[in-house]
N, C-alpha and C positions, 0 to 999 in steps of 0.2 A: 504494500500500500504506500501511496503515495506520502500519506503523512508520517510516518516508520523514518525517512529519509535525514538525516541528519544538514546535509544544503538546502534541504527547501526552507525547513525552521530558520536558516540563516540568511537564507535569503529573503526570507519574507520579515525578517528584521531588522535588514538595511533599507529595503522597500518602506516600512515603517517607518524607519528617523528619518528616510528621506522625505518623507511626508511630513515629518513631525516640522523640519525646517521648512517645508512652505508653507505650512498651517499650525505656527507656534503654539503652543498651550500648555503643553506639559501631559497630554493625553498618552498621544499615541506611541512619545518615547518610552513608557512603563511597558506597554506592548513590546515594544523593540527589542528592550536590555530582555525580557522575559521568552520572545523566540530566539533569540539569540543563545541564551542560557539554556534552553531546553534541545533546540539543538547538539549545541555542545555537550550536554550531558548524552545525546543520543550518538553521538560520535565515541566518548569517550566511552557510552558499552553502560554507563550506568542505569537506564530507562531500558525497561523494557518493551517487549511490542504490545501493551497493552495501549490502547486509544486512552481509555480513561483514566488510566494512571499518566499517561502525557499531556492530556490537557489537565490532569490537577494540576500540577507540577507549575506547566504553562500560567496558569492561572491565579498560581500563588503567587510566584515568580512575580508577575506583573502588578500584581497590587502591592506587594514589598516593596518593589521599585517605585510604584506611582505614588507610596506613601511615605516613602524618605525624598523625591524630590517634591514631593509638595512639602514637606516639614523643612527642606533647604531653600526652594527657591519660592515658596509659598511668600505669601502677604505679610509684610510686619507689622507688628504695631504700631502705630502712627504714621503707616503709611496710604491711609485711606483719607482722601480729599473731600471736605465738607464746606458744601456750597453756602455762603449764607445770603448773596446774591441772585437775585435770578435775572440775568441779561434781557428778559422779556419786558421786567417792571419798569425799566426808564424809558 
C-alpha cells in the first residue's frame, strides 16, 4: 500500500511546509514536522504496516508539534492591539 511507503510520508511533508510558506499560520507546519516524522520512523523499521497505528503516531506527532509552536510562536501578552478609536466616528 501506498501509505506503508516511507517517501510518500516525506514527501507529503515538504509539500506541507511548502504550503505552510505560502499560507502562513502555523497550521499546516505541525502536519509537516508530523509526516515527516512518521515517515522517518517508517524508514527507520520502527512502525509497523498497520494503517492505524500510523496515523496514530501521525497524528500525535502533529499536534505535539502544532502545540509547542503555538506555545513558541503563539500571541504574547500584551501583544494584542486595542482600539479605543474608531476611524469611522470623525
Amino acid at each position: 500500500m501506498l501509505w506503508q511507503e516511507w517517501w510518500v510520508w516525506i514527501v507529503g511533508g515538504i509539500v506541507l511546509a511548502v504550503l505552510e510558506v505560502l499560507a502562513p499560520g502555523y497550521v499546516l507546519l505541525g502536519f509537516a514536522v508530523g509526516a515527516v516524522v512518521t515517515g522517518g520512523l517508517l524508514w527507520f523499521g520502527v512502525l509497523g504496516a498497520s494503517l492505524p497505528v500510523v496515523v496514530l503516531v501521525f497524528a500525535l506527532v502533529s499536534l505535539l508539534t502544532w502545540l509547542a509552536f503555538r506555545k513558541i510562536f503563539g500571541l504574547r501578552r500584551g501583544q494584542v492591539k486595542v482600539w479605543h478609536d474608531d476611524i469611522n466616528e470623525h
